[in-house]
ROVEXMAR-818985 format. One record per residue: residue in three letters; x, y, z of N, C-alpha, C, O in turn. Coordinates in steps of 0.02 Angstrom, whole numbers, plus 50000, padded with zeros to 5 digits. Example, Ala and Ser with C-alpha at 12.3 -4.5 7.8 and 13.67 -1.06 7.14 Angstrom:
residues 2
ALA | 50660 | 49716 | 50390 | 50615 | 49775 | 50390 | 50660 | 49835 | 50390 | 50712 | 49834 | 50423
SER | 50642 | 49888 | 50354 | 50684 | 49947 | 50357 | 50645 | 50002 | 50394 | 50670 | 50057 | 50402
***
This chain:
residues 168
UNK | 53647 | 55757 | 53013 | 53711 | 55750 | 52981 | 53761 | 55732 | 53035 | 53775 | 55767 | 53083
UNK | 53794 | 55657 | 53016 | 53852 | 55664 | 53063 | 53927 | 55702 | 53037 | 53946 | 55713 | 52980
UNK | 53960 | 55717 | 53102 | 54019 | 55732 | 53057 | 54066 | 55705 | 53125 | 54060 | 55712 | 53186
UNK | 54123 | 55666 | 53074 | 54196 | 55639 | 53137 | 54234 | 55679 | 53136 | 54249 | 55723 | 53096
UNK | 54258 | 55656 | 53202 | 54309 | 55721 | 53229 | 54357 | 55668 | 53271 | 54337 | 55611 | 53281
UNK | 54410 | 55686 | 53292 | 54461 | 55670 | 53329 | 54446 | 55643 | 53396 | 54450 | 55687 | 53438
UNK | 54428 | 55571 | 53426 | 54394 | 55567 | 53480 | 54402 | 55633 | 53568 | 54364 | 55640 | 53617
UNK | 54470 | 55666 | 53547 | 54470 | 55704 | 53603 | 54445 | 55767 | 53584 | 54459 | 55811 | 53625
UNK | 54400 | 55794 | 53518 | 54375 | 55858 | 53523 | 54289 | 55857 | 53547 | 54242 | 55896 | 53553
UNK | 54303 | 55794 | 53554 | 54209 | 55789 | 53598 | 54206 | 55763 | 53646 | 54246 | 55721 | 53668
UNK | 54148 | 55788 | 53674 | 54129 | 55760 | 53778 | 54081 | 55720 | 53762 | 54047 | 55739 | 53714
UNK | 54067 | 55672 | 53786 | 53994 | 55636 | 53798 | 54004 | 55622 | 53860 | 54051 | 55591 | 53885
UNK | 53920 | 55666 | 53905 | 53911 | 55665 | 53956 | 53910 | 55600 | 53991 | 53893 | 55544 | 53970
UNK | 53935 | 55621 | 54058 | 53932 | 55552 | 54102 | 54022 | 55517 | 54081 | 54042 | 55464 | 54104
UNK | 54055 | 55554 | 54043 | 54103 | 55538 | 54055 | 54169 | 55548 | 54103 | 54152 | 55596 | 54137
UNK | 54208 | 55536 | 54116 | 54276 | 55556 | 54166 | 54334 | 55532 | 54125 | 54338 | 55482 | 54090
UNK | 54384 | 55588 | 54142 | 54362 | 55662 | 54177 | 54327 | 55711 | 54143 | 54315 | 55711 | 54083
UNK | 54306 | 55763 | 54193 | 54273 | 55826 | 54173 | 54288 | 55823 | 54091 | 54328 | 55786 | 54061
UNK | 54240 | 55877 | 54061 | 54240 | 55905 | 53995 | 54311 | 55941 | 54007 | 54337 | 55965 | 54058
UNK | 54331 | 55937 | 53941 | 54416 | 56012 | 53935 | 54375 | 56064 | 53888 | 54327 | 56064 | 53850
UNK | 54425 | 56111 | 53918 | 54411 | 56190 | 53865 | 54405 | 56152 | 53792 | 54452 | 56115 | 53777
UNK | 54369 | 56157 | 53762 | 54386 | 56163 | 53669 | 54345 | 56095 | 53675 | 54320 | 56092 | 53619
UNK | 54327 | 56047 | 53703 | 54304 | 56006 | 53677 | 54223 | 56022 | 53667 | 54196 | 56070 | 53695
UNK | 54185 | 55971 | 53621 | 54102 | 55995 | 53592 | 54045 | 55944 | 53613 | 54036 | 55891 | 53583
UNK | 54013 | 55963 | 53662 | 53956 | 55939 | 53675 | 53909 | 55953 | 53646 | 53904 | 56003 | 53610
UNK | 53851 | 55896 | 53661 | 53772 | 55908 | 53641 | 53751 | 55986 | 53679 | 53755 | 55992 | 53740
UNK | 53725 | 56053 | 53626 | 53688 | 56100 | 53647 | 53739 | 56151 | 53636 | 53720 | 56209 | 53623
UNK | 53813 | 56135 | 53640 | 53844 | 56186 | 53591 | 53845 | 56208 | 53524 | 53844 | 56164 | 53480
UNK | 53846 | 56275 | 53504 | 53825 | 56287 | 53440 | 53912 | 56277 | 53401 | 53964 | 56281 | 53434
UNK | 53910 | 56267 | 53348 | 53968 | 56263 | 53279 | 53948 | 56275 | 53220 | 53892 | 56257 | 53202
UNK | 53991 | 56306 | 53179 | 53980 | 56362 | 53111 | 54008 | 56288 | 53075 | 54046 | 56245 | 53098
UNK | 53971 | 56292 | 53003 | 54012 | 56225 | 52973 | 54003 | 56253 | 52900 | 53948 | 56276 | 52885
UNK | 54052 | 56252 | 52858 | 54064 | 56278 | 52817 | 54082 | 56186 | 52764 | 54118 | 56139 | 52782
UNK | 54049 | 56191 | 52714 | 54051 | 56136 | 52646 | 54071 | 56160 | 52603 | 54028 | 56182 | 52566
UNK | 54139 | 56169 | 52583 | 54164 | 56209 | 52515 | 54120 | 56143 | 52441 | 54113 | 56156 | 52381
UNK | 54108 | 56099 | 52465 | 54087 | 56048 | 52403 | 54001 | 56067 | 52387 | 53965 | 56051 | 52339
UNK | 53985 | 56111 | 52454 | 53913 | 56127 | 52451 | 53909 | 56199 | 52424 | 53879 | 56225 | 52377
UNK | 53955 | 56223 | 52476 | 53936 | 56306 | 52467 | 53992 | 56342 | 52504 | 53996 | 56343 | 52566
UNK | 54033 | 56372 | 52465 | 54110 | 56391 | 52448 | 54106 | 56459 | 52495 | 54150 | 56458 | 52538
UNK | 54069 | 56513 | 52498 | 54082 | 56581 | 52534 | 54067 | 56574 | 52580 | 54099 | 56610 | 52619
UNK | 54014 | 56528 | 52617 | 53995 | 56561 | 52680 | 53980 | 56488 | 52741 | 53965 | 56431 | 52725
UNK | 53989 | 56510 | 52800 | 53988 | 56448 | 52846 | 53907 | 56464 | 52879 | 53875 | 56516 | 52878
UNK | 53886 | 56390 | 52913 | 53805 | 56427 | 52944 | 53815 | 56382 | 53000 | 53842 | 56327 | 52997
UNK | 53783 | 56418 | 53067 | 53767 | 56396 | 53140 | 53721 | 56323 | 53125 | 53685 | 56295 | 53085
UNK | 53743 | 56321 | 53168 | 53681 | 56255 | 53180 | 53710 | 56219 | 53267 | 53769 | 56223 | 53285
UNK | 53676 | 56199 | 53295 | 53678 | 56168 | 53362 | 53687 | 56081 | 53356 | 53661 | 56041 | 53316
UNK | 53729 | 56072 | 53405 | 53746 | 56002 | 53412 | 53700 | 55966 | 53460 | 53697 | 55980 | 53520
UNK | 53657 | 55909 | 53425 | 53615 | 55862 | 53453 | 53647 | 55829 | 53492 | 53639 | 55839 | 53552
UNK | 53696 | 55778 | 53466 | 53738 | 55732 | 53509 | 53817 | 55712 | 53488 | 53838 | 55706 | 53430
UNK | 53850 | 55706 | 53539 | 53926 | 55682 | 53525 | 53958 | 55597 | 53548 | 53969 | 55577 | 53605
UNK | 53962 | 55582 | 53523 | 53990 | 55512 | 53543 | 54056 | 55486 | 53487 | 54082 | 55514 | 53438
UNK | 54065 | 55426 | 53516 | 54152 | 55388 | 53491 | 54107 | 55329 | 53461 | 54052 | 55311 | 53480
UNK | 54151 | 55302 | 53402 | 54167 | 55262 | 53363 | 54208 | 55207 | 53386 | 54269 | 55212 | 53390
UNK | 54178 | 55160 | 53399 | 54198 | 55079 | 53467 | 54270 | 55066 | 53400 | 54330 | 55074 | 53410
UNK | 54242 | 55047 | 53347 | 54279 | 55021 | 53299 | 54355 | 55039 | 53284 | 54403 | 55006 | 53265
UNK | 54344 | 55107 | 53302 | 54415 | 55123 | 53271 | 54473 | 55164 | 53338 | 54481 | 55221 | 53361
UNK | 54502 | 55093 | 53350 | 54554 | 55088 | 53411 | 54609 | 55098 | 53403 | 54632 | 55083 | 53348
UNK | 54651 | 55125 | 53451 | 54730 | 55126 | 53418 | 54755 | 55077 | 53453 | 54714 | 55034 | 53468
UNK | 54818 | 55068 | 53475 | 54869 | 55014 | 53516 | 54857 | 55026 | 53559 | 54856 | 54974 | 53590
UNK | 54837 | 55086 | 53606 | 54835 | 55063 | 53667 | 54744 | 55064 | 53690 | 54727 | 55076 | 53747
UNK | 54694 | 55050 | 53634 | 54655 | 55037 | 53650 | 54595 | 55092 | 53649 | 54535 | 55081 | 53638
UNK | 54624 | 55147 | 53660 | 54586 | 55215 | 53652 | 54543 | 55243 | 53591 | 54566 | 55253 | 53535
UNK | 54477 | 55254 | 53609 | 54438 | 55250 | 53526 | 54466 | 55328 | 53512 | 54479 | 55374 | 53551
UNK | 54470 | 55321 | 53441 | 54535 | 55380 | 53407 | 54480 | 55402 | 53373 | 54516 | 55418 | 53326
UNK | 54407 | 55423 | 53348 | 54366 | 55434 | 53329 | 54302 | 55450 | 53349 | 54258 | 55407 | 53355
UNK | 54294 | 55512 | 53359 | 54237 | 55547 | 53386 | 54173 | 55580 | 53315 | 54186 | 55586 | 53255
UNK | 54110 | 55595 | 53349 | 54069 | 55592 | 53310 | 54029 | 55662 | 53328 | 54058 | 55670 | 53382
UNK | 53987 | 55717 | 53325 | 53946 | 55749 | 53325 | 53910 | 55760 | 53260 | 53934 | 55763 | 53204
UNK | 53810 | 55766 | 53292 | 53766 | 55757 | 53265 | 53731 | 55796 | 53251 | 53684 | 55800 | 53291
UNK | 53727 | 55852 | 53187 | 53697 | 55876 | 53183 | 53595 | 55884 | 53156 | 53579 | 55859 | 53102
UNK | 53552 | 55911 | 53189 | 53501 | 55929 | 53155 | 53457 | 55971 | 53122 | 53415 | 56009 | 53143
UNK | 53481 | 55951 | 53048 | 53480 | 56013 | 53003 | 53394 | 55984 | 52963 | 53375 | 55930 | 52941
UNK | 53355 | 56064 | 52969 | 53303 | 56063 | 52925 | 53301 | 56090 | 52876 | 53296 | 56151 | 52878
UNK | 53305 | 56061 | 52820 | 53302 | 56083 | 52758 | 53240 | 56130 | 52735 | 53180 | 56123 | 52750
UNK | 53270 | 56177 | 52697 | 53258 | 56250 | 52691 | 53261 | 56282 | 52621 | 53225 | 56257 | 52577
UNK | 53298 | 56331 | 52607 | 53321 | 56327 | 52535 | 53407 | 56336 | 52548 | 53444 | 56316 | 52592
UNK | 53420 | 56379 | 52484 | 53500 | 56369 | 52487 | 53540 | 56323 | 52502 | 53546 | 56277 | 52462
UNK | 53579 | 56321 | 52567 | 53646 | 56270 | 52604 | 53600 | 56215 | 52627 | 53614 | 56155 | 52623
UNK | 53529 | 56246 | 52656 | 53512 | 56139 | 52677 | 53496 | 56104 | 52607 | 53506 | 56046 | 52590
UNK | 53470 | 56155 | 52574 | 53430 | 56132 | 52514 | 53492 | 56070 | 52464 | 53490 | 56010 | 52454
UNK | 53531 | 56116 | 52447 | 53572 | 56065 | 52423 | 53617 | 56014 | 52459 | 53636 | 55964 | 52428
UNK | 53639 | 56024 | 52531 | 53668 | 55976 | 52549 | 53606 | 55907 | 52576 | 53617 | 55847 | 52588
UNK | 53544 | 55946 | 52578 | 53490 | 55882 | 52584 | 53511 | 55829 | 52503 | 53516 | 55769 | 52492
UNK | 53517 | 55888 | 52465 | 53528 | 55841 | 52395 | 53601 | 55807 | 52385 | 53602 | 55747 | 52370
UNK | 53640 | 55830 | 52390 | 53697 | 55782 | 52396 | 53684 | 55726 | 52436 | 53680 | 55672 | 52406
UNK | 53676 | 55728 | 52490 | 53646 | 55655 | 52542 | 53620 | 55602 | 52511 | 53640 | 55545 | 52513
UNK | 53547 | 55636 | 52465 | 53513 | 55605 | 52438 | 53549 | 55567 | 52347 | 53519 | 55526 | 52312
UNK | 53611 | 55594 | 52333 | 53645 | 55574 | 52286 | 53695 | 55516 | 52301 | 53719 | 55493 | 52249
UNK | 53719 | 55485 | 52359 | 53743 | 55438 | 52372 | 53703 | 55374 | 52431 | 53655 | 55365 | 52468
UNK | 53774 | 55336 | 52402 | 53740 | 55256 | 52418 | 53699 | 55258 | 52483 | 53699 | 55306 | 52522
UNK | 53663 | 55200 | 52491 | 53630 | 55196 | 52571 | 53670 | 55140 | 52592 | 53706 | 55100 | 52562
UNK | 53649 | 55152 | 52671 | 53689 | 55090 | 52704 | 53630 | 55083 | 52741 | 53590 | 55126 | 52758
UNK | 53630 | 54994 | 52755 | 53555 | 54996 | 52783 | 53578 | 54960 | 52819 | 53600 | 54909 | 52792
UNK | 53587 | 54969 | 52919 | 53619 | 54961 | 52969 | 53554 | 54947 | 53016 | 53501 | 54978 | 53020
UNK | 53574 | 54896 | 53046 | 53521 | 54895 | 53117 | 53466 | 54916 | 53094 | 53451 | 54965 | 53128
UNK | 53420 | 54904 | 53050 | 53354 | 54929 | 53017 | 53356 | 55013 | 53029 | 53301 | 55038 | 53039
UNK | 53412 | 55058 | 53028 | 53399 | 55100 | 52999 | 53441 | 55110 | 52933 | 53494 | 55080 | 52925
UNK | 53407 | 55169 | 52869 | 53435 | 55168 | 52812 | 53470 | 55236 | 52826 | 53446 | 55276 | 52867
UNK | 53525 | 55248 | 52793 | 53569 | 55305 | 52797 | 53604 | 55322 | 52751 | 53633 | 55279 | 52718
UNK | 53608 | 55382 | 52738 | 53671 | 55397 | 52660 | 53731 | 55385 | 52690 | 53729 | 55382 | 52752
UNK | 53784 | 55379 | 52663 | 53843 | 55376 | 52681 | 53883 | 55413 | 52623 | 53885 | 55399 | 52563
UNK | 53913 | 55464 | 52658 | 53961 | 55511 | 52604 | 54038 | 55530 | 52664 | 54052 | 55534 | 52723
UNK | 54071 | 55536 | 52590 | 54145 | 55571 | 52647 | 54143 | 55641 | 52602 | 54159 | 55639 | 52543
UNK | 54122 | 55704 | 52633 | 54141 | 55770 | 52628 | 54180 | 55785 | 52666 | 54193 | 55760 | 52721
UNK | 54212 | 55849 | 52625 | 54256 | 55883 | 52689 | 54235 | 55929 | 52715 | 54228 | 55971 | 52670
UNK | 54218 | 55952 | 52767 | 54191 | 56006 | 52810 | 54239 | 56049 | 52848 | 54287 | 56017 | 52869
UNK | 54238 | 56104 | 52860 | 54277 | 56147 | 52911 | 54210 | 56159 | 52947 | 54153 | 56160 | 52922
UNK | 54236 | 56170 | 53033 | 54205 | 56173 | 53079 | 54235 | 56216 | 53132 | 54276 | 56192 | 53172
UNK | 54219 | 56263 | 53133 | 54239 | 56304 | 53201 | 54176 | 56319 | 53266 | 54120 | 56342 | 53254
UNK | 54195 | 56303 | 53321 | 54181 | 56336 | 53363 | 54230 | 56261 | 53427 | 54283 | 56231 | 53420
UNK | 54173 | 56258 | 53489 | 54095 | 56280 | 53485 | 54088 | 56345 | 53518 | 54134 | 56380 | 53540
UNK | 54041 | 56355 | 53519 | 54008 | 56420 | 53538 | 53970 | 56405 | 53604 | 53963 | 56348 | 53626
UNK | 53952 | 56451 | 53630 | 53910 | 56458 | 53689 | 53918 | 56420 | 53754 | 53974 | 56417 | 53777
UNK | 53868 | 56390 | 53784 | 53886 | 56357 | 53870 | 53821 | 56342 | 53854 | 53776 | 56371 | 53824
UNK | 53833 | 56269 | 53893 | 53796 | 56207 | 53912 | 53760 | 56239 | 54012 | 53793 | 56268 | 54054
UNK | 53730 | 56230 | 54014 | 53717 | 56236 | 54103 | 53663 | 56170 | 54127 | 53631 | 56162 | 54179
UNK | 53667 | 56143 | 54086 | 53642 | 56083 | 54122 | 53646 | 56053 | 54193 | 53597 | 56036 | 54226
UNK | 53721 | 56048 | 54216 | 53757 | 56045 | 54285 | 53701 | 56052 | 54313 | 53661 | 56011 | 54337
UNK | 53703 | 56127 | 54307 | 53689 | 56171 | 54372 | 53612 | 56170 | 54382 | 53583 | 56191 | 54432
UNK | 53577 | 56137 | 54317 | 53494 | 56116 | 54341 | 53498 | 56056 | 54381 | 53456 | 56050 | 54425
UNK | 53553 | 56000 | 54371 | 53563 | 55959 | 54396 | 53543 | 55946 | 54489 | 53511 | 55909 | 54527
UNK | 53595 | 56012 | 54485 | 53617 | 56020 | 54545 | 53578 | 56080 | 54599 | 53584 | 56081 | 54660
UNK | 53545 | 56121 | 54561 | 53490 | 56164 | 54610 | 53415 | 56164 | 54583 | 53375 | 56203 | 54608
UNK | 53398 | 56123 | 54534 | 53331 | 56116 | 54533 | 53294 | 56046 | 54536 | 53315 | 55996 | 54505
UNK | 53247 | 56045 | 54568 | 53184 | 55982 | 54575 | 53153 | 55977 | 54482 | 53143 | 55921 | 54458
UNK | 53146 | 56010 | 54461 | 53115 | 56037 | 54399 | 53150 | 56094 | 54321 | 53178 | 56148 | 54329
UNK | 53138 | 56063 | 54259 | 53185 | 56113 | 54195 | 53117 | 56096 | 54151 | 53090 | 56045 | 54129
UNK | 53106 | 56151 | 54150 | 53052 | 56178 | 54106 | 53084 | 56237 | 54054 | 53103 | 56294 | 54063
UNK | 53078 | 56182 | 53982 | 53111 | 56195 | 53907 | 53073 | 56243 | 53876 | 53013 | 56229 | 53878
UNK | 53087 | 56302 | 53845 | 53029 | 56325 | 53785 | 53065 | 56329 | 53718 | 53115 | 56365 | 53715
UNK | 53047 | 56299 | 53670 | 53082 | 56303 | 53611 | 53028 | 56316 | 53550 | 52977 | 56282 | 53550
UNK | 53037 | 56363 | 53501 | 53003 | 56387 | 53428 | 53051 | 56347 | 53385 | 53112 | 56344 | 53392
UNK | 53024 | 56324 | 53349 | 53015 | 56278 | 53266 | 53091 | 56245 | 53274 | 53099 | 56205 | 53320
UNK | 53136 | 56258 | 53238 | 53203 | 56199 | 53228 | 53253 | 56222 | 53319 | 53292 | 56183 | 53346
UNK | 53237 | 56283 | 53343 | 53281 | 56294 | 53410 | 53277 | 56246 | 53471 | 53306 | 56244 | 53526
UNK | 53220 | 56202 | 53433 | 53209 | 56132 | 53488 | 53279 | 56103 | 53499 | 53301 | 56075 | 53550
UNK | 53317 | 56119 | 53425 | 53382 | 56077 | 53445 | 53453 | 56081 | 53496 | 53501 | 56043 | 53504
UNK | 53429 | 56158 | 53531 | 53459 | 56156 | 53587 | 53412 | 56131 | 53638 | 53439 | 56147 | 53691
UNK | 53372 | 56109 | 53648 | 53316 | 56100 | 53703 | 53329 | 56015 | 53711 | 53331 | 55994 | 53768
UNK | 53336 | 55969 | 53660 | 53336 | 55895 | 53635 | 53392 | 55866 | 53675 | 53387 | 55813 | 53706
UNK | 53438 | 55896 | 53673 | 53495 | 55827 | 53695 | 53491 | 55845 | 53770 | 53502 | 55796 | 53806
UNK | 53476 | 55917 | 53812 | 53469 | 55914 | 53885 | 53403 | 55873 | 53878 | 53404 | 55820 | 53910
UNK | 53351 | 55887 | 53846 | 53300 | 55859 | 53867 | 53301 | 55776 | 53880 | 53262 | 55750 | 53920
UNK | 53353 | 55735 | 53839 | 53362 | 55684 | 53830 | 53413 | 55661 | 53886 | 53407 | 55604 | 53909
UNK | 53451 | 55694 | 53903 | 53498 | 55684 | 53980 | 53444 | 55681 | 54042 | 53432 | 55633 | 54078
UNK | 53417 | 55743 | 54045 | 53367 | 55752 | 54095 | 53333 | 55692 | 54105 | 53351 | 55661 | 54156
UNK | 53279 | 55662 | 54063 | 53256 | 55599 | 54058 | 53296 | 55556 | 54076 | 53260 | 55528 | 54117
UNK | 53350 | 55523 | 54078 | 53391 | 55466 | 54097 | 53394 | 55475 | 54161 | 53382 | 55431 | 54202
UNK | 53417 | 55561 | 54180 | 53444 | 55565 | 54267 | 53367 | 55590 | 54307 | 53367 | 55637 | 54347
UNK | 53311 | 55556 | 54291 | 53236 | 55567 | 54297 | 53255 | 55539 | 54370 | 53239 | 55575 | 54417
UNK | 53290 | 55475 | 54384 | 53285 | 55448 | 54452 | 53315 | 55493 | 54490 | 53292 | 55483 | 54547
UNK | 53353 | 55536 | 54493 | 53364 | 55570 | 54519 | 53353 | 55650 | 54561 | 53382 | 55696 | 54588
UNK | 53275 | 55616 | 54537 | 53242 | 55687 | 54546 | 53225 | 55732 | 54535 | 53184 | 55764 | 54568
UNK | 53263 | 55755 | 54463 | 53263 | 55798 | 54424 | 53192 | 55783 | 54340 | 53189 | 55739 | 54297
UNK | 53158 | 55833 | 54351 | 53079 | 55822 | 54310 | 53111 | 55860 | 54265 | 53155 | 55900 | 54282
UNK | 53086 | 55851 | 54184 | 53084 | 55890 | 54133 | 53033 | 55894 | 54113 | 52998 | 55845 | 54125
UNK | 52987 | 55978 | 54055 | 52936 | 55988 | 54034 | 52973 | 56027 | 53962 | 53001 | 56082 | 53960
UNK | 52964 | 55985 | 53913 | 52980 | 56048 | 53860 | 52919 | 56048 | 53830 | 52879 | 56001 | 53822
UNK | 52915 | 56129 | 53809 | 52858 | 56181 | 53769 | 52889 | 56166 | 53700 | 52949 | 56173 | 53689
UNK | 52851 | 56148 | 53659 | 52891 | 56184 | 53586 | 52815 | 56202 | 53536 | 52765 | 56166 | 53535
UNK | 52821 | 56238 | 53514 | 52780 | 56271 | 53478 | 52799 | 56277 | 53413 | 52852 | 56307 | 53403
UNK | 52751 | 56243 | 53341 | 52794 | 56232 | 53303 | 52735 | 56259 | 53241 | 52674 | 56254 | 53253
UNK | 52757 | 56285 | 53183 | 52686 | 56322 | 53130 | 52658 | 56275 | 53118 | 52597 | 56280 | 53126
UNK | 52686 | 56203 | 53092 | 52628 | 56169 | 53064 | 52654 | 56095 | 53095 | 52711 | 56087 | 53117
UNK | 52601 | 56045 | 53094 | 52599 | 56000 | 53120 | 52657 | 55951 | 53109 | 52679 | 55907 | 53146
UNK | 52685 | 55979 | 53020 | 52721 | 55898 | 52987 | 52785 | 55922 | 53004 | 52833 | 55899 | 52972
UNK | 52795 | 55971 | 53056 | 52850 | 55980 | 53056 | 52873 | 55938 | 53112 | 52932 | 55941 | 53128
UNK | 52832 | 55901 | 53144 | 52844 | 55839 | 53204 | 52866 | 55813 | 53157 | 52890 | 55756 | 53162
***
C-alpha cells in the first residue's frame, strides 16, 4: 500500500541533509488508522520504502510530494477488507506493472522506533538479518540498502523463516 505524504515528512536514504526529527524512513514502524475501512482502531505495520513524486513540483522546483510503502499481508479483519477495497477499484497499468489506484483517507501517526543502519555501516564488515513470517518487513529495505553499499564492504545475510512455502 502506498500512502502520500508531504515531501518533507519522509527521508530517502542517501539523501542531504541528514534525516530531521519527525521525518519517516524505510524500517520505521507507523499506526495507520482507515476510518473508510475500519472506524475504532489503528494497526502497526513497518515502512518498506519512502520516496518523492518527480511530477508534482512547486515554483521553486522542489518535489512537494512524498510517498511511503507499506507491506501489508492479508489476514482477516483490517487487511482482509482493505485487500478488498483495493481490489474494488480501477487498475492502472504503468511500466508493465498493474496497480489499483484509490484516494482514501488515512490518519497516520508515528514513526516509531530507530533505524541503526548507520552504525552497521560504519563498524561492521558483515549484517546478518533474522526475520519470522511478515517481520521480514523490517529486515527488507536495510537489506536492500546494504546490497547497493555491497562495494563498500559491507556483506549482508538475511535468515527468514517462514510456515509455508507460498508465503514467498
Amino acid at each position: 500500500m502506498r500512502i502520500a505524504l508531504p515531501a518533507d515528512r519522509v527521508y530517502v536514504w542517501g539523501d542531504e541533509p541528514k534525516r530531521k526529527r519527525g521525518q519517516i524512513v524505510a524500517g520505521h514502524s507507523v499506526r495507520v488508522l482507515i476510518p473508510q475501512v475500519q472506524v475504532w482502531s489503528d494497526h502497526p505495520f513497518t515502512v518498506m520504502r519512502t520516496g518523492r513524486v518527480a511530477a508534482n513540483c512547486n515554483t521553486a522546483g522542489l518535489l512537494t510530494e512524498g510517498f511511503l510503502e507499506l507491506l501489508i499481508k492479508q489476514e482477516g479483519g483490517f487487511t482482509k477488507e482493505l485487500s478488498e477495497l483495493a481490489r474494488q477499484t480501477p487498475l492502472d497499468v504503468e511500466a508493465a506493472q498493474v496497480r489499483h489506484i484509490t484516494d482514501v483517507g488515512v490518519i497516520l501517526e508515528g514513526p516509531y522506533g530507530h533505524v541503526y543502519e548507520e552504525k552497521i555501516f560504519e563498524r561492521y564488515r558483515e549484517a546478518r538479518l533474522y526475520a519470522g513470517g511478515i517481520g521480514v518487513t523490517f529486515c527488507l529495505p536495510m537489506v536492500s540498502r546494504l546490497v547497493r553499499r555491497q562495494t563498500q564492504g559491507v556483506a549482508c545475510r538475511l535468515i527468514w523463516s517462514v510456515r509455508d512455502l507460498g508465503e514467498l
